[in-house]
C-alpha positions in Angstrom: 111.2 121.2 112.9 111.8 121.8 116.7 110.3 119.5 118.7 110.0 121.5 121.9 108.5 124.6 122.7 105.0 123.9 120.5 101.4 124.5 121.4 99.9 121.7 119.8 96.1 120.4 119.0 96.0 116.6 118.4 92.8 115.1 117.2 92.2 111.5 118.7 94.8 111.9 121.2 93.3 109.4 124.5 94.2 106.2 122.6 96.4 104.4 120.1 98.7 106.5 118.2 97.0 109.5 119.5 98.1 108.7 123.2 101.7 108.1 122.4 102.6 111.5 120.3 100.8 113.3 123.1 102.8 111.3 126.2 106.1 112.0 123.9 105.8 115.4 123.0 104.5 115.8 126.6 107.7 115.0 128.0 109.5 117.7 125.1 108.1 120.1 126.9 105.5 120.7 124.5 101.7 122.6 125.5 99.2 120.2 124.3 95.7 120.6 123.6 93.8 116.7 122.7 90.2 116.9 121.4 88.5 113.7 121.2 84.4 112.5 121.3 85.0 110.6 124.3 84.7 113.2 127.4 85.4 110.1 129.8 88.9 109.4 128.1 89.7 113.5 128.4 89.4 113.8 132.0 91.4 110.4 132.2 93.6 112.5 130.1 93.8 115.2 131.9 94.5 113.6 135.2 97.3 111.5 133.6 99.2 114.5 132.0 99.1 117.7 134.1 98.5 121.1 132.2 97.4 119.7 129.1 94.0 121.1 127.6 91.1 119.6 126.0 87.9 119.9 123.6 84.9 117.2 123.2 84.6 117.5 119.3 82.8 115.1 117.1 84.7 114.8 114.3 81.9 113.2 112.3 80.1 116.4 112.8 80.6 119.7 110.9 79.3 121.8 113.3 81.0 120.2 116.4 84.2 120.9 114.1 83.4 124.3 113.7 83.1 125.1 117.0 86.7 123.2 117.8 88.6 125.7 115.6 86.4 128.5 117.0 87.7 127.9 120.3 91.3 127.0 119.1 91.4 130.4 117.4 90.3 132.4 120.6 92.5 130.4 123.3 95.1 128.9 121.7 97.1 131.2 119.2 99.9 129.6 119.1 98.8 126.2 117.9 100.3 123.8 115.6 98.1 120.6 114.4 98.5 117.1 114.0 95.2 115.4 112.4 95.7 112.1 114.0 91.9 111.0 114.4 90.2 108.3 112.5 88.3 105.4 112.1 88.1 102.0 109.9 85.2 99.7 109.2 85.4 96.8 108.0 82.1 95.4 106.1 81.0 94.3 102.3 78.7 96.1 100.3 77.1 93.5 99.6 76.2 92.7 103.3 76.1 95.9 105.5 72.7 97.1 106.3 74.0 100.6 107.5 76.7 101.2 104.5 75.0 104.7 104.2 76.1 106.1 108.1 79.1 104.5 108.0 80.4 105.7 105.2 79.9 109.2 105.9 81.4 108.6 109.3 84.3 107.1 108.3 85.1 110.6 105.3 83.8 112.9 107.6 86.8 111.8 110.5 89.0 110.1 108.2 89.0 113.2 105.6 86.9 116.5 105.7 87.5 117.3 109.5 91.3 117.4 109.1 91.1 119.3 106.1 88.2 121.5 107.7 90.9 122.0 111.0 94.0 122.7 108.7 91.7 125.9 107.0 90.4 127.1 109.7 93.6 127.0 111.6 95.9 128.0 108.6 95.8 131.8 109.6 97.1 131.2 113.4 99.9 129.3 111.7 100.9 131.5 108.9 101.9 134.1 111.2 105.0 132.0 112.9 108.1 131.9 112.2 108.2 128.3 111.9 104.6 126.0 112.2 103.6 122.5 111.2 100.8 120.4 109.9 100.6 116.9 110.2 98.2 114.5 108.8 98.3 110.8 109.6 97.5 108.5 106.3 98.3 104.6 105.7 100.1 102.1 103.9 96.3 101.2 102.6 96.6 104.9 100.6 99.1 102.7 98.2 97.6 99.4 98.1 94.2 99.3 99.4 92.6 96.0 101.5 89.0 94.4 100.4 87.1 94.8 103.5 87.9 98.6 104.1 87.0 100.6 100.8 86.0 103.6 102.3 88.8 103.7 104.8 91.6 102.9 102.1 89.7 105.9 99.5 90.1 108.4 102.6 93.4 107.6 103.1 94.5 107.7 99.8 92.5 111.1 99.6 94.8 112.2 102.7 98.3 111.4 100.9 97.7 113.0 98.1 96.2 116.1 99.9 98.7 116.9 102.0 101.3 116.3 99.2 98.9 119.2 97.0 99.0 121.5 100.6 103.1 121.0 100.7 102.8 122.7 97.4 100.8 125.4 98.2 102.5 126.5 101.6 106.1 125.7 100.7 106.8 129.2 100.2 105.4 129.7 103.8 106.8 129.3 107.2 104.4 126.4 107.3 106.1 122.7 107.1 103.4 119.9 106.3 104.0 116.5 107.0 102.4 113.0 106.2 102.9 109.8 108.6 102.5 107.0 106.8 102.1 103.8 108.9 101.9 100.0 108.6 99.9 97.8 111.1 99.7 99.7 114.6 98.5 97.7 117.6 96.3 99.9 118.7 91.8 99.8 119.8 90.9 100.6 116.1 93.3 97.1 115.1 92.3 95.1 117.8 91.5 91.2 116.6 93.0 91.9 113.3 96.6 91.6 111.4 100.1 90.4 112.3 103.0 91.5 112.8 101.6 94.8 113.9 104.5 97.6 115.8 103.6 99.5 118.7 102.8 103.1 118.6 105.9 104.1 120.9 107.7 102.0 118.1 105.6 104.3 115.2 106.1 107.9 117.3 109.6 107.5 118.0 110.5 107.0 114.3 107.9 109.6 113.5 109.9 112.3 115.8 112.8 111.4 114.2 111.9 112.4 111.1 110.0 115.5 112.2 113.2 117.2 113.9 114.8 115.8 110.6 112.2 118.0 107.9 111.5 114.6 106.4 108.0 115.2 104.7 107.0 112.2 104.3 107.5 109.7 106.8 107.6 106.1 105.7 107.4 104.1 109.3 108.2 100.7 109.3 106.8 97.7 106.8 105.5 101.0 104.6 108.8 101.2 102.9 109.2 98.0 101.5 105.3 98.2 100.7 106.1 101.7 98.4 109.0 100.6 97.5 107.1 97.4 95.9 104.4 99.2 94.9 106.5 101.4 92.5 108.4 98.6 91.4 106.0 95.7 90.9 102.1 97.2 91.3 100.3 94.2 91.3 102.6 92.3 93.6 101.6 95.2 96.0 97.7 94.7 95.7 97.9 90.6 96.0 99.7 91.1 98.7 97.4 93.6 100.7 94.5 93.0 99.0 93.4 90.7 101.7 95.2 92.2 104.2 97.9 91.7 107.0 
């Protein structure tokens, strides 16, 4: 997959992992187009990186999604995606006292808006020579962690998504890819885990394997984690089952 010469829409793109895929493929030579919540962090955005684009979108909102691919679809034709967005919570079921909105927050990011963007976007894509998904999961989507459930089901719900979407388009010009990281250092981590890599650390290995056509790109600790998990399960789970 080139890495230059793309219109691209990246969800979440002001912090974190977000923020560095949009300063590297900024540099390529890319046209980028960020939609985020925050309407603070996208004028920060756009003062930082000049030319780029950008949409408010709540991604916890069906409607506010809606209206994102709307405007992609008259604007932006030649778009690509990259569903980087989401959000973890930490909490018990036995003690959270607002379970209910959190959990629909977290699957509505997490899970229906990038498969919501994806649809409504496929058509734009379909008619390139050469286009690309890609859709940001875990290490959590192999061997989940106590304290995030919901986040770890979404996750897991995202791998194996994007694996049945590969199937479906791979008799299209369309490539779909899955990153797969470990612990990032990023806002969303912040007072939690060790040994955490940076997301210049998690992009550049990412871009390596996107000029590459590797599907699904393992980045860092994740390998020896799936490598584990196929080999010895329940060593997996002890070992994340609390977390890193």
């Amino acid at each position: 997959m080139r890495t230059t010469g793309n219109t691209i829409l990246i969800t979440g793109g002001t912090s974190g992992i977000g923020l560095e895929l949009v300063g590297q493929f900024y540099e390529l030579g890319n046209s980028l187009i960020v939609a985020s919540s925050n309407e603070a962090n996208l004028r920060n955005l756009k003062e930082r990186f000049a030319g780029i684009e950008t949409i408010q979108c709540d991604l916890a909102d069906s409607q506010s999604v809606k209206n994102l691919v709307d405007t992609c679809l008259e604007k932006y034709p030649n778009i690509n995606i990259i569903n980087n967005a989401g959000v973890q919570y930490n909490y018990s079921f036995l003690e959270e006292k607002k379970g209910c909105h959190k959990i629909a927050s977290e699957i509505g990011i997490n899970l229906i808006s990038p498969f919501q963007i994806t649809y409504g976007l496929l058509p734009l894509l379909l008619q390139k020579p050469e286009a690309a998904i890609v859709n940001v999961s875990s290490g959590l989507a192999f061997a989940p962690k106590k304290s995030a459930p919901i986040y770890c089901a979404t996750k897991a719900a995202i791998h194996n998504g994007t694996k049945a979407l590969r199937y479906q388009l791979e008799n299209t010009s369309v490539k779909v890819f899955e990153i797969i990281p470990a612990l990032v250092s990023t806002p969303m981590t912040e007072g939690r885990g060790k040994g955490k890599i940076t997301p210049k650390q998690l992009v550049d290995e990412f871009m390596h394997g996107f000029a590459k056509d590797k599907f699904e790109i393992s980045i860092g600790k994740t390998k020896l984690l799936r490598l584990i998990q196929r080999l010895a399960p329940a060593l997996a789970d002890r070992i994340m089952k609390n977390g890193l």
